[in-house]
C-alpha positions in Angstrom: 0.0 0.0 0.0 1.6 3.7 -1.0 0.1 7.0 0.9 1.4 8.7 -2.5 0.1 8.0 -6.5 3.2 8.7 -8.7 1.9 10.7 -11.4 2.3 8.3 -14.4 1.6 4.3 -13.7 3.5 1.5 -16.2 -0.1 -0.6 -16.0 1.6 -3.8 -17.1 4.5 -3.4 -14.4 1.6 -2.8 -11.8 -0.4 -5.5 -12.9 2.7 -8.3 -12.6 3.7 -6.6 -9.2 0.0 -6.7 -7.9 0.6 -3.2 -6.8 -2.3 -1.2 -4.5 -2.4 2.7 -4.6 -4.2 4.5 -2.5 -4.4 8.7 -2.3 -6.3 11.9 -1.6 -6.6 14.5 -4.1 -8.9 18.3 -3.7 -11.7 18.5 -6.1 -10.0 21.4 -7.7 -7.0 19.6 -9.4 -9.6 17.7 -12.0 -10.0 20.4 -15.1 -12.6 18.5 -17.1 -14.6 18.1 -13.4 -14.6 21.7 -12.7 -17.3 22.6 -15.3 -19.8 20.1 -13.8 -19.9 21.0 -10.5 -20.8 23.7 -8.8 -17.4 24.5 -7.3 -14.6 22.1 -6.3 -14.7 22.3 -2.2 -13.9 18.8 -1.1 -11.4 16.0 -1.7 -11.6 12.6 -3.5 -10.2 9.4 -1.8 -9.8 6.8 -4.3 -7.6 3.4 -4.4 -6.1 1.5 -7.5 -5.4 -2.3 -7.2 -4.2 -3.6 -10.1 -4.1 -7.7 -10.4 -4.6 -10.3 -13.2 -7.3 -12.9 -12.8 -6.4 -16.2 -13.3 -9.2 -18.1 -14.5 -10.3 -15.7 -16.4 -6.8 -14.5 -17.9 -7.8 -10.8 -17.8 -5.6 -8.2 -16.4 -7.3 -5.1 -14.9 -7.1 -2.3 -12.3 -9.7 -2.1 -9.5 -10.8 1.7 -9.1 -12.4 2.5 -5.6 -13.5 6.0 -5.3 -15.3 7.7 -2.2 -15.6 11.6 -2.5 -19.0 14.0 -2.3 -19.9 16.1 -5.9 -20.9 19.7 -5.3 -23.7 20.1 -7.8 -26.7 22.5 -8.1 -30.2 21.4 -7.8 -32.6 22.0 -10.7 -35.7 21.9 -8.8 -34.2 24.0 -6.0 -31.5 26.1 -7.9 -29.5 25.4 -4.3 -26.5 23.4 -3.6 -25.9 19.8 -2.1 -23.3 17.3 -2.0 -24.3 14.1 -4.4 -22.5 11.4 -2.2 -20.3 9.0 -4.7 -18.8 5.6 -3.7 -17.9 3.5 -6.5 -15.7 0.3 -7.2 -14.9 -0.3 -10.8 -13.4 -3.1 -12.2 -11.4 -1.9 -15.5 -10.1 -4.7 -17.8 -7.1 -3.6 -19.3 -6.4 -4.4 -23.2 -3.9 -3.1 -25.5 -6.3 -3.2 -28.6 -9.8 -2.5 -29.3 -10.3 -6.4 -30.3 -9.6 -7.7 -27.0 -13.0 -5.5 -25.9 -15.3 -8.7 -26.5 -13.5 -10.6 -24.9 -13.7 -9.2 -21.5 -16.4 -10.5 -19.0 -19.6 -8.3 -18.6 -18.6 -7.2 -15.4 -15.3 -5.4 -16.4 -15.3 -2.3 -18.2 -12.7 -1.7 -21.1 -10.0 0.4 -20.5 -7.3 0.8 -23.6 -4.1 1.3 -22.6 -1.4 2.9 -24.4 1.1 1.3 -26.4 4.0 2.5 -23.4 1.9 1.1 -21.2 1.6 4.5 -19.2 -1.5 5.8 -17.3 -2.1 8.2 -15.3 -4.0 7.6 -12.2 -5.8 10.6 -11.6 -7.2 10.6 -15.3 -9.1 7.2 -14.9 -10.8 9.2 -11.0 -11.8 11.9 -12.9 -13.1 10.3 -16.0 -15.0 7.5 -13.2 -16.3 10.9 -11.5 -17.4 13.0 -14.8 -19.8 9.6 -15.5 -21.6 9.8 -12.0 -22.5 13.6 -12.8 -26.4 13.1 -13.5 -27.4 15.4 -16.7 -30.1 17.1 -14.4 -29.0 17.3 -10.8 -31.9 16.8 -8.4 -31.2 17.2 -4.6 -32.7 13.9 -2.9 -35.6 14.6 -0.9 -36.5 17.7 -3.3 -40.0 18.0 -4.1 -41.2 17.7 -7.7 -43.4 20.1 -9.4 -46.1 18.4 -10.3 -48.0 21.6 -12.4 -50.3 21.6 -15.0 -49.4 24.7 -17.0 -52.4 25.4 -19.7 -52.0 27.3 -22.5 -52.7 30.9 -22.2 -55.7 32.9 -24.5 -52.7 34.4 -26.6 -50.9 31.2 -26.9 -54.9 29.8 -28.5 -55.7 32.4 -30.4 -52.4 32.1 -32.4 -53.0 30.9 -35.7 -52.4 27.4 -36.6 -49.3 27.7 -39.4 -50.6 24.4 -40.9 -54.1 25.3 -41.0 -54.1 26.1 -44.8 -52.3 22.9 -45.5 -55.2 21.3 -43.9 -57.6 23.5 -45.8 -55.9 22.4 -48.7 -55.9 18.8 -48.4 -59.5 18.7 -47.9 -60.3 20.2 -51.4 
């Protein structure tokens, strides 16, 4: 177990090792996070184990991740912490054509020719997947509103009302 993540990882070297990172890291030092969040108070733990199953003769890096999103609520317009605690199994393969033969449970991750990653790129891109596309705050209300059309909105006319004329000649 290492307190620090060097900042580039030879996978293959880690896998044959069985090597187990684990590290802290602020919010703020993740660029492509810092445009879906609502600011970057907070830190990220996450843990990288990297192993080779046997039976199954697939190599892969375990991704644990525990850290709290700042994100703005779209019912409420206010801010709350979306708690995220993932493990991620990530079968590594050098080409595209080893994807099918992973098992359904491990997610592909192509690694460079060199064989380099870098750690904090596979958190981040783990995190930027658990950012919902419309943030709702549990135990926010939903507005359940029927919003009828107003006498201006009715009165409009129809723009396909002379096709419809039309057609009926």
């Amino acid at each position: 177990m290492s307190a620090n993540v060097p900042e580039m990882l030879d996978a293959w070297r880690m896998v044959a090792a069985r090597r187990r990172f684990e590290d802290q890291t602020p919010l703020s030092e993740m660029a492509r996070l810092q445009g879906l969040v609502a600011d970057t108070e907070g830190q990220c733990s996450y843990a990288l184990e990297f192993g080779r199953d046997e039976v199954l003769r697939v190599s892969y890096v375990e991704l644990t991740i525990d850290t709290a999103l700042p994100l703005i609520c779209q019912r409420t317009m206010q801010r709350f912490l979306l708690p995220v605690s993932l493990v991620q199994r990530l079968g590594l393969i050098r080409s595209e054509d080893e994807e099918s033969s992973l098992p359904e449970d491990y997610e592909p991750l192509l690694v460079p020719e060199d064989g380099n990653l870098r750690p904090l790129d596979l958190v981040e891109d783990e995190l930027v997947l658990m950012v919902p596309v419309v943030p709702l705050s549990p135990g926010s209300e939903a507005v359940e509103r029927d919003w009828p059309a107003t006498e201006e909105e009715l009165d409009k006319a129809n723009p396909f009302a002379a096709l419809a004329a039309l057609k009926k000649q």
